[in-house]
C-alpha positions in Angstrom: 28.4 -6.7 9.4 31.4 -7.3 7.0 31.0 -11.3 7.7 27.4 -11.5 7.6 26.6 -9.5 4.1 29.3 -12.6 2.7 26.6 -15.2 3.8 23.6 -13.6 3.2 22.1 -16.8 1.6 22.5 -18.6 5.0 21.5 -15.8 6.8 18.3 -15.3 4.5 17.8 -19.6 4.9 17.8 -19.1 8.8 15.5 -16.2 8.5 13.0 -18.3 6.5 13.1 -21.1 8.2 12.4 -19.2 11.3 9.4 -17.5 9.9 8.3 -20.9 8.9 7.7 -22.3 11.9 7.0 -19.1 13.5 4.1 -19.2 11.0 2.9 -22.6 12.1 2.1 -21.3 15.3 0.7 -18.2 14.5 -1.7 -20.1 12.3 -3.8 -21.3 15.6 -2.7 -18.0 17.9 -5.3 -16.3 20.0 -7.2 -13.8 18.9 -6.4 -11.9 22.4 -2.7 -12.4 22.2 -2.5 -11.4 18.9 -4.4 -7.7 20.0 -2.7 -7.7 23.3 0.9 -8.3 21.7 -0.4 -4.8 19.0 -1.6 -2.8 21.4 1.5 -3.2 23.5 3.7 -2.6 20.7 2.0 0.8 20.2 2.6 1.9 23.6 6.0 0.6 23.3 6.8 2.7 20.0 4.8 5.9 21.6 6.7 6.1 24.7 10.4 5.3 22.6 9.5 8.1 20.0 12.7 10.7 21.3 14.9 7.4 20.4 12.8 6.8 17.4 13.4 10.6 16.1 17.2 10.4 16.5 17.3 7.7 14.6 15.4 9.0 11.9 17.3 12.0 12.0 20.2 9.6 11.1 18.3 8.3 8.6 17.0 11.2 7.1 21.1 12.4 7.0 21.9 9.0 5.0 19.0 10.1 2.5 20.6 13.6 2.0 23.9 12.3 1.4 22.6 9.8 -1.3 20.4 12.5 -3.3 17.1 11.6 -2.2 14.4 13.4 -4.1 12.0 15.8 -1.8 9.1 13.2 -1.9 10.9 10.5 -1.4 12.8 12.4 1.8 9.3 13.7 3.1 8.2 9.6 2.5 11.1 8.8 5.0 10.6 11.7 7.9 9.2 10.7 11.1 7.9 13.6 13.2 5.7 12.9 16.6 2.3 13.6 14.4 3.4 10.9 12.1 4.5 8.7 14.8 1.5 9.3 16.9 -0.7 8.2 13.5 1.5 5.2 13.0 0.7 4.1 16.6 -3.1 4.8 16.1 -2.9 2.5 12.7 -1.5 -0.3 15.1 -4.5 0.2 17.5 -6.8 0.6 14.6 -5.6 -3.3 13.1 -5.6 -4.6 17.0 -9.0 -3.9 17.3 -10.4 -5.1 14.1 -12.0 -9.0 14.3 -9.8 -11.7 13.8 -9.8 -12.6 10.1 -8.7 -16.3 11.0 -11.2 -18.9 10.9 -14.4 -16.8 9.7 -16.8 -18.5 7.8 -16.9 -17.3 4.3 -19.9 -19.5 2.9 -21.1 -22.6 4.3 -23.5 -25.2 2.7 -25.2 -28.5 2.9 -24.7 -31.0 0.1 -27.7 -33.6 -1.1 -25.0 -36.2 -0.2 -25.0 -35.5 3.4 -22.0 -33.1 3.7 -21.5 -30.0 5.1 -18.8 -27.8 3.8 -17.5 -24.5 5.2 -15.1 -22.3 3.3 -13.1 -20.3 6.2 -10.4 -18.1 6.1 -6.9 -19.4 6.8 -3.3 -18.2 7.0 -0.8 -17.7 3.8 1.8 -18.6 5.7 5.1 -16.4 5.5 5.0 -12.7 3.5 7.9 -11.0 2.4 7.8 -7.2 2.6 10.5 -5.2 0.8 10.2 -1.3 0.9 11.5 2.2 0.4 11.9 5.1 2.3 9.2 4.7 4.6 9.6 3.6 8.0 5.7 2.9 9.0 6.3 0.3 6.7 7.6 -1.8 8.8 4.8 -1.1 11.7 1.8 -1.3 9.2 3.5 -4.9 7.6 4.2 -6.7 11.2 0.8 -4.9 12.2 -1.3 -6.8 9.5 0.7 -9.8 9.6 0.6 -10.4 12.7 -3.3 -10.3 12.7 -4.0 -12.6 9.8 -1.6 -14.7 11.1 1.3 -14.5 9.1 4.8 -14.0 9.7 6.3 -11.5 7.8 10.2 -11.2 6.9 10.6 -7.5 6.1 13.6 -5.8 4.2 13.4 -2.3 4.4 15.5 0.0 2.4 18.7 1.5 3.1 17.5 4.8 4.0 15.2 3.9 6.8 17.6 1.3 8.4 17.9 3.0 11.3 14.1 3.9 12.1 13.0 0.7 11.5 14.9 -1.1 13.7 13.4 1.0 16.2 10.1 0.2 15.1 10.9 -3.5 14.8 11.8 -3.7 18.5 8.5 -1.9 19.8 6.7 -5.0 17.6 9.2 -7.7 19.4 8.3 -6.5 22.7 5.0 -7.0 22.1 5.5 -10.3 20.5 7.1 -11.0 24.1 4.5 -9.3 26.0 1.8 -11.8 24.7 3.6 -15.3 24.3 4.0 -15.4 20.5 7.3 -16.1 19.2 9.9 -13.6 18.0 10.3 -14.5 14.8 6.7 -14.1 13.6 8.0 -10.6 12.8 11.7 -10.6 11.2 13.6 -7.7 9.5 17.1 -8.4 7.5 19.7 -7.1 9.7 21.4 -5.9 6.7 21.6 -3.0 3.8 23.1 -5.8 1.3 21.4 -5.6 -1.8 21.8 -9.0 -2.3 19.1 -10.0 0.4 16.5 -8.9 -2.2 17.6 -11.0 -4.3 17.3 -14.2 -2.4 14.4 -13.5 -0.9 12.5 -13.3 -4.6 13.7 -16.9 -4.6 12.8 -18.2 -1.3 10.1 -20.0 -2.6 10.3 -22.6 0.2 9.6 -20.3 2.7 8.0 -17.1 1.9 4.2 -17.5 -0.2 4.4 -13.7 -1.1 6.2 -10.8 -2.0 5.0 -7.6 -1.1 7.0 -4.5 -2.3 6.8 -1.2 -1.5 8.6 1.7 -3.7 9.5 3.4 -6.6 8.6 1.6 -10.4 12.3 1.1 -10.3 12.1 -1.4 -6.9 8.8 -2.9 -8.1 9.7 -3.6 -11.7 12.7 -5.5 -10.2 10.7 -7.2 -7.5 7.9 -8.4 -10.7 10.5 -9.3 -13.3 12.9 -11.3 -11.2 10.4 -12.9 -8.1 9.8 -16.8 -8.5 7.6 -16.1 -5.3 3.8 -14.9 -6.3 3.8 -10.8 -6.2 1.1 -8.3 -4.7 2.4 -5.1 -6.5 1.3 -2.0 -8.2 4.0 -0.7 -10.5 2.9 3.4 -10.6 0.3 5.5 -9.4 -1.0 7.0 -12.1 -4.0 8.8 -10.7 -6.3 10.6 -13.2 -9.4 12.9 -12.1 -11.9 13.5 -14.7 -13.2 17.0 -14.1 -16.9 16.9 -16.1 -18.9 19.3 -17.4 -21.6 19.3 -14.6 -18.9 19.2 -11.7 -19.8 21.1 -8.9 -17.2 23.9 -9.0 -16.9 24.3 -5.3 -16.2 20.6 -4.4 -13.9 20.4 -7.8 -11.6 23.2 -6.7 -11.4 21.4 -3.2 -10.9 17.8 -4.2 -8.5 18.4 -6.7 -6.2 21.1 -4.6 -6.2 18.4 -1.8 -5.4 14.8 -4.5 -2.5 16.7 -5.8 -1.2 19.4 -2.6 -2.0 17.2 0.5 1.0 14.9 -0.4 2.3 14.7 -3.4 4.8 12.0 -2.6 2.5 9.1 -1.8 1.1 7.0 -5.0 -2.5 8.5 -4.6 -1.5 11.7 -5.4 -3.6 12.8 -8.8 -0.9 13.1 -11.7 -3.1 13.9 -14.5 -6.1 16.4 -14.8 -8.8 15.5 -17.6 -11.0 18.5 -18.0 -14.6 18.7 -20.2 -13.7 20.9 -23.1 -17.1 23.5 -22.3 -14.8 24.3 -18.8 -12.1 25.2 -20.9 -11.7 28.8 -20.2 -14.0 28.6 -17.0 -13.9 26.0 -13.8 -11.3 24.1 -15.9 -8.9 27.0 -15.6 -9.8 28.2 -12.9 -8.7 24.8 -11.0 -5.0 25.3 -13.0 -4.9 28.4 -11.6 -5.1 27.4 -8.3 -2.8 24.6 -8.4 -0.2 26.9 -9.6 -1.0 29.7 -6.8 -0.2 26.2 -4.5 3.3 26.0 -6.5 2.3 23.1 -8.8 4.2 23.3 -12.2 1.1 22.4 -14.7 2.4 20.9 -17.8 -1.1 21.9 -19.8 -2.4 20.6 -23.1 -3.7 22.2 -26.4 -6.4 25.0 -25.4 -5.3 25.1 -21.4 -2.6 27.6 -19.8 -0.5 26.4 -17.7 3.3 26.6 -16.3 4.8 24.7 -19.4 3.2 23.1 -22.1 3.2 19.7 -21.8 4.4 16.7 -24.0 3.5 13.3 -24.4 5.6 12.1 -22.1 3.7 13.9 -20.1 0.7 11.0 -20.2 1.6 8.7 -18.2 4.2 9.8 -15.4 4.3 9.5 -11.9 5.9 12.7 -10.7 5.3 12.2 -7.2 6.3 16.0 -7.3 4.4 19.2 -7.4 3.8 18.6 -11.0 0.5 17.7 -12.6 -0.6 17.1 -16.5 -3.8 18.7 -17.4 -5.7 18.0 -21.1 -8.9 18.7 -22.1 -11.1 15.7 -23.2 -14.7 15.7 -25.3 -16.4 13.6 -22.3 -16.3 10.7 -19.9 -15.9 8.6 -23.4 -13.1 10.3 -23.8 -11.4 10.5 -20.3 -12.4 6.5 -20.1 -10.3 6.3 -23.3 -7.2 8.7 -22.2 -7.1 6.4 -18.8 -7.6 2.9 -20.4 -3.9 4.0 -22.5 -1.8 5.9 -20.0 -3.2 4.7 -16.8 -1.5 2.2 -14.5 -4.7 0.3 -13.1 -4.5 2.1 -9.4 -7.1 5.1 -8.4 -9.2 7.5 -11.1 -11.7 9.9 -9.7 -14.6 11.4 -11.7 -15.8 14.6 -10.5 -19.5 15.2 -11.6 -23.1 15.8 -10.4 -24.3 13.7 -13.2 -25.2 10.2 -12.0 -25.1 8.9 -15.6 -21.4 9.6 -15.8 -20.5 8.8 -12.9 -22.2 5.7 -13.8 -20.5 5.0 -16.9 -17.3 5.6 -15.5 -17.4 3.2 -12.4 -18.8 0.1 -14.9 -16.1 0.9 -18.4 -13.2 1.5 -16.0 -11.3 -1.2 -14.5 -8.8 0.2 -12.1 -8.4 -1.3 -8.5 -10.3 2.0 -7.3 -12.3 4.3 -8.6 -13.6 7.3 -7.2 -16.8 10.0 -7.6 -16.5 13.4 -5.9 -13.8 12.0 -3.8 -9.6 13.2 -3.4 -7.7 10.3 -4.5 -5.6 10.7 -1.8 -8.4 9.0 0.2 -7.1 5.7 -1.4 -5.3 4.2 1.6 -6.0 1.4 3.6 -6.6 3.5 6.9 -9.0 5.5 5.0 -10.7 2.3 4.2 -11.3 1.4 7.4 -8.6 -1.7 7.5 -6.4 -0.2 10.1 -3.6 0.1 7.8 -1.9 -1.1 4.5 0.6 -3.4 3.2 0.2 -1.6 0.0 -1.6 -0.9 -2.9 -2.5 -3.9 -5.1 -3.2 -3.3 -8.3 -3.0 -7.0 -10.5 -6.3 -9.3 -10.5 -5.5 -12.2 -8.5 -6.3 -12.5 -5.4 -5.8 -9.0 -3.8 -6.7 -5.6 -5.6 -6.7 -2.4 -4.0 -5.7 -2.0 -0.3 -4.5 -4.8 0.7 -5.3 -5.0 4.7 -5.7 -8.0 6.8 -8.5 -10.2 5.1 -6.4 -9.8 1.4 -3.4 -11.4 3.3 -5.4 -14.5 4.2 -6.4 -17.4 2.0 -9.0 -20.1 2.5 -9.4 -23.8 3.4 -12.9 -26.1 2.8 -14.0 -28.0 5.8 -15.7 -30.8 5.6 -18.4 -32.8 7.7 -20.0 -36.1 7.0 -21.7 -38.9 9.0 -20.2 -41.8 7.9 -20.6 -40.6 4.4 -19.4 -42.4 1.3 -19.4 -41.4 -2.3 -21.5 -43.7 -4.7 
């Protein structure tokens, strides 16, 4: 190991090279092979899961030993249910349709021409992540079947797991004739693999990082290769005035409870000042009976009182910010400031507000009468994930198969020349 973290820029060169023309191949794959080779790799990391569990267990003793948090500990355990989902989300990309070559407009052109825009490859995607081992399923999964190869750097924590994972994925790259190194992970915990992958610009077309705001600010400051990131989830839920108090206490128990590690777990309760000492409290009342510290704003009770530094954190904790607002002007205001662009729910019967809060919002979701922890690619019916997206080029929101392809124009004439 010693000799190969001192040549991690050769190493990182073969790798890329590798996916290149691993890529070139994938770009014309079957259909078939590419579900066959997912569906085998499933069974493959179903039937391995007692090897796949010792491993995590080493894992999850490396993350003790550092000082993980709890959420980002519960983001790295592996237990059969979670292994038995990550398997399903394999399955679920397999047997989507193929992505590659669908027709996303045609036309006919007075000239004579006939052009079709169709979907097409990027090429090589370069996934760097935390913590969490189905990373590394969900990435190859969604690569695979739009075509790319992926290079994937997992983090330190999950070295172990992964590589487990990553074999189940070979095997099925075997099992179905496509090569190897369509799916790549960095046989190394250097740090300095990061690095020269954000410069690979030769080889990889994207980044794609998964992690803490301290990973992905790194990954968007430094990166000469185009990013698909979301810095925080900073999840808001508007509770208004003509919420329906049943579905309110339920949908806001379950965005913060459910898991409050993953980066659609709500973070900041806006409540309609007339619910004030009513369904407003009652809701902080409940999260705290669920053992959520509410840092609570002028005219709410809660655990603490909260700060203004309480706007706009990610705890990724049992911790939640609650304020009250005037309206959905106002809650449209507080979000447009503090909010990082990724998933707001409005809670309401009204269809007006609901309304205005879908058009003068513009995060990548946005949510009515809905947990945000629904805002996952599975739950969106892509299979899977690669991760959150939460700029405005290309990709925004979930970012499943179809957001990792791009798009070619083909052309048909009869002999046709331009006058």
């Amino acid at each position: 190991m010693k000799d190969m973290d001192e040549n991690i820029a050769g190493l990182m060169a073969e790798i890329g090279a590798a996916a290149r023309m691993a890529a070139s191949e994938l770009a014309f794959a079957s259909s078939q092979a590419k579900t066959d080779a997912l569906e085998h790799a499933a069974q493959v990391i179903w039937d391995r899961r007692d090897a796949l569990l010792t491993a995590n267990e080493a894992d999850l003793d490396f993350g003790a030993a550092k000082g993980l948090s709890s959420a980002m500990m519960d983001r790295l355990r592996l237990t059969e249910d979670r292994i038995e989902a990550m398997c399903d989300s394999i399955r679920a990309v397999a047997r989507q349709s193929d992505p590659i070559g669908e027709t996303i407009e045609e036309w006919d052109r007075p000239t004579g021409l006939h052009i079709r825009k169709v979907r097409t490859p990027l090429g090589v995607i370069g996934v760097i992540y935390e913590s969490r081992p189905n990373v590394t399923a969900d990435a190859g999964a969604l690569a695979l079947k739009s075509g790319n190869a992926v290079i994937l750097r997992g983090g330190s924590e999950s070295f172990h797991s992964a590589r487990v994972i990553h074999e189940g994925l070979l095997d099925g790259l075997r099992h179905a004739g496509l090569p190897e190194a369509a799916i790549q992970i960095v046989p190394t915990r250097a740090r300095e693999a990061v690095s020269v992958m954000l410069a690979m610009t030769d080889t990889i077309d994207v980044i794609v990082p998964r992690g803490g705001k301290g990973l992905v600010g790194l990954v968007q400051r430094e990166a000469r290769v185009p990013v698909f990131a979301h810095l925080e989830g900073i999840c808001h839920i508007y509770i208004d005035k003509n919420a329906d108090p049943v579905k309110a206490r339920a949908v806001v128990i379950n965005a913060k409870t459910r898991r409050t590690g993953i980066c659609g777990a709500a973070e900041c309760l806006l409540i309609h000042r007339d619910l004030a000492q009513g369904l407003g409290q009652q809701i902080l009342t409940d999260l705290m009976v669920e053992g959520v510290e509410v840092r609570a704003g002028d005219g709410l009770a809660g655990s603490v009182e909260a700060t203004e530094a309480d706007w706009g954190t990610e705890y990724l904790d049992k911790v939640i910010a609650a304020k009250l607002v005037d309206d959905v002007d106002d809650a449209i205001a507080h979000i447009r400031r503090y909010g990082s662009g990724h998933t707001e729910a409005v809670l309401t019967e009204d269809d007006a507000v609901a309304d205005r809060f879908f058009t003068r919002l513009d995060s990548a979701i946005l949510m009515r009468n809905a947990s945000t922890q629904f805002a996952d690619g599975g739950e969106f019916g892509m299979g899977a994930e690669i991760g959150i997206a939460t700029g405005k080029m290309h990709a925004r929101g979930p970012v499943g198969a179809r957001e990792l392809t791009s798009f070619k124009y083909l052309v048909t004439g009869d002999g046709t020349v331009r006058r």
